[in-house]
matplotlib code that plots the C-alpha trace (Angstrom):
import matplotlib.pyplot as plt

x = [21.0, 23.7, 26.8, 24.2, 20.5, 17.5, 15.9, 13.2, 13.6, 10.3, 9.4, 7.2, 7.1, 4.9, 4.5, 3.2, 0.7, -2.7, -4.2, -3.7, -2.7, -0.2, 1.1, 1.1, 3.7, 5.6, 5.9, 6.5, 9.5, 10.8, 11.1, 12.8, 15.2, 16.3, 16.0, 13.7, 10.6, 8.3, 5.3, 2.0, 2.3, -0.9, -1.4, -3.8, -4.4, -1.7, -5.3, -3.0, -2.3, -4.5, -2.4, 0.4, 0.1, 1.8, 2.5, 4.0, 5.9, 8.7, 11.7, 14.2, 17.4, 18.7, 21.0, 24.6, 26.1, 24.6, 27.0, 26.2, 22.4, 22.8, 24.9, 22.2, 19.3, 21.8, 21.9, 18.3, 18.0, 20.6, 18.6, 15.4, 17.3, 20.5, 20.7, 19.1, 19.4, 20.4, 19.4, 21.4, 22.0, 20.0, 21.3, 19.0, 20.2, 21.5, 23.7, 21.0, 21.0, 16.8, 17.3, 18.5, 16.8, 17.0, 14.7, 14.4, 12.7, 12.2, 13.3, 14.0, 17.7, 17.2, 18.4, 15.3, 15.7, 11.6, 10.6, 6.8, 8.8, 8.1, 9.6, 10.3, 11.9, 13.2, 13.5, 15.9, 14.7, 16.0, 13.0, 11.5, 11.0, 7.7]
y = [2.5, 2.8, 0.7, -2.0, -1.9, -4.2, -5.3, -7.7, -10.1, -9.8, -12.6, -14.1, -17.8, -19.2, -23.3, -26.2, -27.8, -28.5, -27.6, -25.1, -27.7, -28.4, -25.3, -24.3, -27.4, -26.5, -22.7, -24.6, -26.4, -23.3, -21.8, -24.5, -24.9, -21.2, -21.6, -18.7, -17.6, -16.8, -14.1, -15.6, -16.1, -14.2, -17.3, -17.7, -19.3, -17.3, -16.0, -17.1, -20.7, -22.5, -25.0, -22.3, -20.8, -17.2, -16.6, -13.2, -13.4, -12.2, -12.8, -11.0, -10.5, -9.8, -6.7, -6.1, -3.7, -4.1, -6.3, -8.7, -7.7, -8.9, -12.0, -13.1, -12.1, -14.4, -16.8, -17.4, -17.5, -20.1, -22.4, -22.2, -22.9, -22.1, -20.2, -16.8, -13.5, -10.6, -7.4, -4.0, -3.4, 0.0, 3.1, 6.5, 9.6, 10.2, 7.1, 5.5, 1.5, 1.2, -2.6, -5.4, -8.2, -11.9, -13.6, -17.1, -19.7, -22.8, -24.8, -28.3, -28.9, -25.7, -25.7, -25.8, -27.5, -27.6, -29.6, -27.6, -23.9, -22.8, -19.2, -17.3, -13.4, -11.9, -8.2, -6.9, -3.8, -1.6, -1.7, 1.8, 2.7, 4.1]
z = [34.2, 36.4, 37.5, 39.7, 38.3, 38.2, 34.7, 33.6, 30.8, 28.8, 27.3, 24.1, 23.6, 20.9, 21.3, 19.6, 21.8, 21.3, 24.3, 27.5, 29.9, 28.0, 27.3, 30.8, 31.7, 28.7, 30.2, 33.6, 32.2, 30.4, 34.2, 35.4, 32.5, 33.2, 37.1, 36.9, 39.1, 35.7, 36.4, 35.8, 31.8, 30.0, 27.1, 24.3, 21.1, 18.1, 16.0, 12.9, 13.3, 15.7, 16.6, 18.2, 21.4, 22.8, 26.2, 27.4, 30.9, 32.8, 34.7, 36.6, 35.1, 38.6, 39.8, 38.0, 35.6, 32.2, 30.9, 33.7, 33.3, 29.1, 30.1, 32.5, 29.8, 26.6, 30.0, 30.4, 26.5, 25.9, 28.1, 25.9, 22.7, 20.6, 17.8, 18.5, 16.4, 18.8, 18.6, 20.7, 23.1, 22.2, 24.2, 24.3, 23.5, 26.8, 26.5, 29.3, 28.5, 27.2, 25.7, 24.6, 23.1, 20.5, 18.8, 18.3, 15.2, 15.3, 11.9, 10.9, 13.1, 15.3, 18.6, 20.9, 24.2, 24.8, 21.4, 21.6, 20.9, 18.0, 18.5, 21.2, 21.7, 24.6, 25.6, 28.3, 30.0, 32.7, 35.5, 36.6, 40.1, 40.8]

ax = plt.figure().add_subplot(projection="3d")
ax.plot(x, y, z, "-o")
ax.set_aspect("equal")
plt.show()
């Protein structure tokens, strides 16, 4: 990347709900909570636990250096829920940023703002022209 790039924050967000209306205001709310313009979320059933839905998305991590680019990715996150495990940033092997990302898990005490998310992991990314 260089000094001012673009990136996407890929997200994963498993809730609790029992049925898709539901989950699509619970993915409704996780935009608003980040002040974020979410892609169309693809969402289904988790084929393990039935009661646990997984939507992927997006949203934009906006233009900055990558330090700016991460703090506006941990940004976003902190709004979802406290307590996530990071991971990177990852660099290639021509020192090019490729990611950064956290993962998130419920438990008894944890830190979720939404009370239906259940887990949740988030991958920085630099976007690609093309």
């Amino acid at each position: 990347m260089t000094s001012r790039s673009t990136a996407a924050v890929h997200w994963h967000l498993m809730f609790r709900v029992n049925a898709e209306v539901k989950l699509r205001r619970e993915v409704k709310r996780a935009a608003e909570l980040m002040r974020q313009d979410l892609e169309p979320a693809d969402c289904k059933r988790y084929w393990k636990i039935p009661e646990l839905w997984e939507c992927a998305t997006r949203s934009s991590a906006g233009p900055g250096s990558e330090a700016d680019l991460v703090v506006a990715a941990l940004s976003q996150a902190n709004c979802l829920a406290r307590g996530w495990y990071v991971l990177g940033p990852y660099f290639g092997r021509d020192g090019q940023f490729e990611s950064f990302s956290g993962i998130f898990n419920a438990r008894p005490g944890s830190g979720a703002i939404i009370s239906s998310l259940a887990w949740a992991q988030f991958e920085l990314m630099p976007e690609t022209g093309g």
